[in-house]
Biotite code that builds the C-alpha atoms (Angstrom):
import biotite.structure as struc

atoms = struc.array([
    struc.Atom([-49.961, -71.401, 47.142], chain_id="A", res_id=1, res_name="UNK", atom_name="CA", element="C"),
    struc.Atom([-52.473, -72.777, 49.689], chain_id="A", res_id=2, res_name="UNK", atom_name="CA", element="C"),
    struc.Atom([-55.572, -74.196, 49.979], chain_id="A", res_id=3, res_name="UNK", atom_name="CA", element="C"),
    struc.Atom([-57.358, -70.618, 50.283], chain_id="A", res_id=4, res_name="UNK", atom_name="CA", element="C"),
    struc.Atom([-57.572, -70.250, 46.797], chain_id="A", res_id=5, res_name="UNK", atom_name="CA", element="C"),
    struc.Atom([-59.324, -73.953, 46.443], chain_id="A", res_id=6, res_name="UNK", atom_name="CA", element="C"),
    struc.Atom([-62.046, -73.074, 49.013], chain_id="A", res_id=7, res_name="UNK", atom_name="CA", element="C"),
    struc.Atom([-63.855, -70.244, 47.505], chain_id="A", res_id=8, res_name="UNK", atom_name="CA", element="C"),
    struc.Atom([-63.810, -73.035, 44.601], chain_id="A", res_id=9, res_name="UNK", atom_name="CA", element="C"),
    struc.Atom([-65.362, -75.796, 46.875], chain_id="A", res_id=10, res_name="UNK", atom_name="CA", element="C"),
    struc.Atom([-67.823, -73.529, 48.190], chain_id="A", res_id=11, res_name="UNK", atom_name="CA", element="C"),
    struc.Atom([-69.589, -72.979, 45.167], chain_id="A", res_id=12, res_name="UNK", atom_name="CA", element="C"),
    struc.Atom([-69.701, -76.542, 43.841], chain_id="A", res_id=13, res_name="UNK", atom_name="CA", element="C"),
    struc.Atom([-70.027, -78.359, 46.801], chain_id="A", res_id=14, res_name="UNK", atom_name="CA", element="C"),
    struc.Atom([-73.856, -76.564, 48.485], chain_id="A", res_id=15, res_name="UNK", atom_name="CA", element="C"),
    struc.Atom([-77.068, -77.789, 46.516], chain_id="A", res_id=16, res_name="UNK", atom_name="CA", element="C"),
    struc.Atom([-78.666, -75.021, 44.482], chain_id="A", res_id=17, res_name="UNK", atom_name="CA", element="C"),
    struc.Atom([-81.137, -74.348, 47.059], chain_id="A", res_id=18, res_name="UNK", atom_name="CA", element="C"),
    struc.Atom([-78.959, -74.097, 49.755], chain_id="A", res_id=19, res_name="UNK", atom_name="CA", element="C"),
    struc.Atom([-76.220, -72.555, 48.174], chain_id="A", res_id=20, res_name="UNK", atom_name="CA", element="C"),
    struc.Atom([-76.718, -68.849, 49.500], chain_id="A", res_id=21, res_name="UNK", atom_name="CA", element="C"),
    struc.Atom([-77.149, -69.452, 52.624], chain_id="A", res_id=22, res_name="UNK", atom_name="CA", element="C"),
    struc.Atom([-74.112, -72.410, 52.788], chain_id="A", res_id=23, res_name="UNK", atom_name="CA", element="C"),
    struc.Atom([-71.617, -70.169, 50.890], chain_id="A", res_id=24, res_name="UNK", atom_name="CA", element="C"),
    struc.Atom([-72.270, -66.889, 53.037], chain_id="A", res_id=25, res_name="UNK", atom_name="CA", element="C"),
    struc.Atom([-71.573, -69.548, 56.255], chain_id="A", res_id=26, res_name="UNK", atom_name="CA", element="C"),
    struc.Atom([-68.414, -70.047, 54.567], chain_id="A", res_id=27, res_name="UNK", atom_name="CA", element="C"),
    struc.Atom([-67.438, -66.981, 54.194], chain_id="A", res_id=28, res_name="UNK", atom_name="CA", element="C"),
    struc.Atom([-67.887, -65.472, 57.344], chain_id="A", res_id=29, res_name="UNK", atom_name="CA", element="C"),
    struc.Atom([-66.388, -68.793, 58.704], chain_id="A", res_id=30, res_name="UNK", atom_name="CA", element="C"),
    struc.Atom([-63.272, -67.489, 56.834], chain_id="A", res_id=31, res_name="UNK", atom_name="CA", element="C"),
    struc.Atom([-63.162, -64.237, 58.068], chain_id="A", res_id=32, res_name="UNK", atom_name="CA", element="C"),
    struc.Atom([-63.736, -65.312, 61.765], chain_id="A", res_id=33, res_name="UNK", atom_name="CA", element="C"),
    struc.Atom([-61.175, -67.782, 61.274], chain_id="A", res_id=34, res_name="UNK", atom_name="CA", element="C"),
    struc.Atom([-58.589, -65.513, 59.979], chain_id="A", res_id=35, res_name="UNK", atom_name="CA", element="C"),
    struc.Atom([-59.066, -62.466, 62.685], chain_id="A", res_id=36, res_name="UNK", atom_name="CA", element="C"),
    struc.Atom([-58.598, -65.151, 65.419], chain_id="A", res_id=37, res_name="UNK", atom_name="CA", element="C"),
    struc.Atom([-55.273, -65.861, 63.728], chain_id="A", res_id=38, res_name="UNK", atom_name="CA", element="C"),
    struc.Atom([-54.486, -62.700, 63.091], chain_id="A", res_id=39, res_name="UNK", atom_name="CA", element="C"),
    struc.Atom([-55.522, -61.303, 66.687], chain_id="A", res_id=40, res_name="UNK", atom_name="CA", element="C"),
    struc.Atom([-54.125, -64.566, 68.614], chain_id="A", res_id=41, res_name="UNK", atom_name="CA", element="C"),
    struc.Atom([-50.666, -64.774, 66.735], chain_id="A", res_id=42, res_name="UNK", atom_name="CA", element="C"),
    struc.Atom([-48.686, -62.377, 68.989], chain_id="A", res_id=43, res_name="UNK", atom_name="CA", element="C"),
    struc.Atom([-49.754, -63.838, 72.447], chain_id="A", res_id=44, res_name="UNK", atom_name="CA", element="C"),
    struc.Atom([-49.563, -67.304, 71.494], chain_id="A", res_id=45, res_name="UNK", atom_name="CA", element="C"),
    struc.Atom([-46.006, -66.610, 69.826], chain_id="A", res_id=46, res_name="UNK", atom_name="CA", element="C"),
    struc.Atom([-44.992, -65.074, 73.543], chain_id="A", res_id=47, res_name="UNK", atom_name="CA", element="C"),
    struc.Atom([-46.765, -67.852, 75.364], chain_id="A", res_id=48, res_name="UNK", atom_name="CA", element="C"),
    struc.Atom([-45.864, -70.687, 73.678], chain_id="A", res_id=49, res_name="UNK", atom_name="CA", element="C"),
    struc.Atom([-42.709, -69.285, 71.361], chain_id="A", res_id=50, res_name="UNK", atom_name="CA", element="C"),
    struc.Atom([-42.793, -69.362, 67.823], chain_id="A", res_id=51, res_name="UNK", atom_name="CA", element="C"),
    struc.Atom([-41.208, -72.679, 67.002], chain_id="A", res_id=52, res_name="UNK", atom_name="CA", element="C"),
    struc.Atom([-44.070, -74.377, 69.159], chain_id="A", res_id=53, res_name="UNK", atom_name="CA", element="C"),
    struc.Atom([-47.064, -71.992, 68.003], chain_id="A", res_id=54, res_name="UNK", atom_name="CA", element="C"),
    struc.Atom([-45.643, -72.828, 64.414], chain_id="A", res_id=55, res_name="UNK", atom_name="CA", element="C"),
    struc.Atom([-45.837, -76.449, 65.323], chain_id="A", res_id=56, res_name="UNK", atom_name="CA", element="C"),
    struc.Atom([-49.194, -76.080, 66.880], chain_id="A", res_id=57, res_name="UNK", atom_name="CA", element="C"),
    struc.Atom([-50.295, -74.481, 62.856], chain_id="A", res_id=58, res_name="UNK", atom_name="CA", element="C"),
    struc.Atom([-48.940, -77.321, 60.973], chain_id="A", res_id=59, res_name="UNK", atom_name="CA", element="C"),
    struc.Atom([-50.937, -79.899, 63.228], chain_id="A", res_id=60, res_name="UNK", atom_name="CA", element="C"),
    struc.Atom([-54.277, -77.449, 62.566], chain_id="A", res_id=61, res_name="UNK", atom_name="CA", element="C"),
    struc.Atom([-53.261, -78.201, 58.956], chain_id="A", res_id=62, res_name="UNK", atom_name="CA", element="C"),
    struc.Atom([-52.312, -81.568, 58.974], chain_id="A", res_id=63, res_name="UNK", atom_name="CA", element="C"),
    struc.Atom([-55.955, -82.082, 60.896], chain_id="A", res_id=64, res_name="UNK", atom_name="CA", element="C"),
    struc.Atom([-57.431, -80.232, 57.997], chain_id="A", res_id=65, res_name="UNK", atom_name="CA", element="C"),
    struc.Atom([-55.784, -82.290, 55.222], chain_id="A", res_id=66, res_name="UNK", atom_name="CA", element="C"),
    struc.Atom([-57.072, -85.732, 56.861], chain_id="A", res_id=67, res_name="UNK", atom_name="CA", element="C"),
    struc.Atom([-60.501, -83.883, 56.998], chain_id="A", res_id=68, res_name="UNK", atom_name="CA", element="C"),
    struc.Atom([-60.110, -82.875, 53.441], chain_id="A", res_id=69, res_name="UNK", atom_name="CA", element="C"),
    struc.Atom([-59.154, -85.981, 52.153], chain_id="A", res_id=70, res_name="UNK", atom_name="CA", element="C"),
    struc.Atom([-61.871, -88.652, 54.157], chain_id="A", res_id=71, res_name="UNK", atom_name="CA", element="C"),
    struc.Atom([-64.604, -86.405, 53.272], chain_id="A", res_id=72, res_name="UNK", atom_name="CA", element="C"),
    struc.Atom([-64.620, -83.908, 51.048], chain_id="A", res_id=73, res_name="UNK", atom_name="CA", element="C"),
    struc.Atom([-65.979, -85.647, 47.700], chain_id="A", res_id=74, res_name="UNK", atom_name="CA", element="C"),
    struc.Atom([-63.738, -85.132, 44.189], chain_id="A", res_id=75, res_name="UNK", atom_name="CA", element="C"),
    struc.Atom([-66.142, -82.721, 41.855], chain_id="A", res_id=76, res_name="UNK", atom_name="CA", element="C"),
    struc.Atom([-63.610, -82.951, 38.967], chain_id="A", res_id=77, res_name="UNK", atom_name="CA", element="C"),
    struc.Atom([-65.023, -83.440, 35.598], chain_id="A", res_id=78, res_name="UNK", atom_name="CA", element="C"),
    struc.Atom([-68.775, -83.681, 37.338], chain_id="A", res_id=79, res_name="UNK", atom_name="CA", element="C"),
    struc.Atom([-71.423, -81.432, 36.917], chain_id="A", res_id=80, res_name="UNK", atom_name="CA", element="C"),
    struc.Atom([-73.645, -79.424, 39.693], chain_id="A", res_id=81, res_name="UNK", atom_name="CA", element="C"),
    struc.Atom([-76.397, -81.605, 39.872], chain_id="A", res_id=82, res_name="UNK", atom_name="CA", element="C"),
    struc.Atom([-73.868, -85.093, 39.804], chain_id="A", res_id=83, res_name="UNK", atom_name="CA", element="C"),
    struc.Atom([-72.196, -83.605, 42.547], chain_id="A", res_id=84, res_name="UNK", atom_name="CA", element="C"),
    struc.Atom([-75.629, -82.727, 44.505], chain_id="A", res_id=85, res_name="UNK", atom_name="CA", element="C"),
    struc.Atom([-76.761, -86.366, 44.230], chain_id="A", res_id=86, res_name="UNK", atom_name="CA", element="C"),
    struc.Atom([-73.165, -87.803, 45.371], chain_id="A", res_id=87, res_name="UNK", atom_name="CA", element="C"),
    struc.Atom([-73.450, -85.460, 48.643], chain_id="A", res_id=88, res_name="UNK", atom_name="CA", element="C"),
    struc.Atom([-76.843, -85.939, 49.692], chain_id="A", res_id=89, res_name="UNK", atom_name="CA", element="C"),
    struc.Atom([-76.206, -89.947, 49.118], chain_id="A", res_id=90, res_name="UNK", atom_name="CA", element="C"),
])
């Protein structure tokens, strides 16, 4: 279990209604781009750089991603659409 799930979640709460559209179809192909450079990049970065390093080099990506996560991505639990609208565009 990762956080891929919990994004296609966040998406969908986290873009005001009129916005939504356009801001989850962003995401989406933000995902997609992001995985094919993964997915194309993995074998010459494991040869450049070895796999314990390039393994090394996805955990910091992560870790990154968790700070970013937790300093500003608002909690929507137990809120509703339009609460968590009016705590974002604060």
């Amino acid at each position: 279990i990762s956080f891929g799930p919990i994004s296609w979640l966040m998406v969908s709460e986290i873009f005001p209604l009129r916005t939504r559209g356009r801001g989850i179809s962003m995401a989406v192909l933000t995902n997609f781009a992001s995985n094919a450079v993964v997915t194309f990049a993995f074998s010459p970065l494991k040869e450049y750089l070895g796999a314990e390093n390039l393994f090394l080099l996805f955990a910091a990506i992560a870790l990154v991603s968790l700070l970013f996560i937790v300093t500003s991505v608002p909690e929507t639990k137990g809120l509703s659409l339009e609460d968590i609208e009016s705590k974002i565009l604060k």
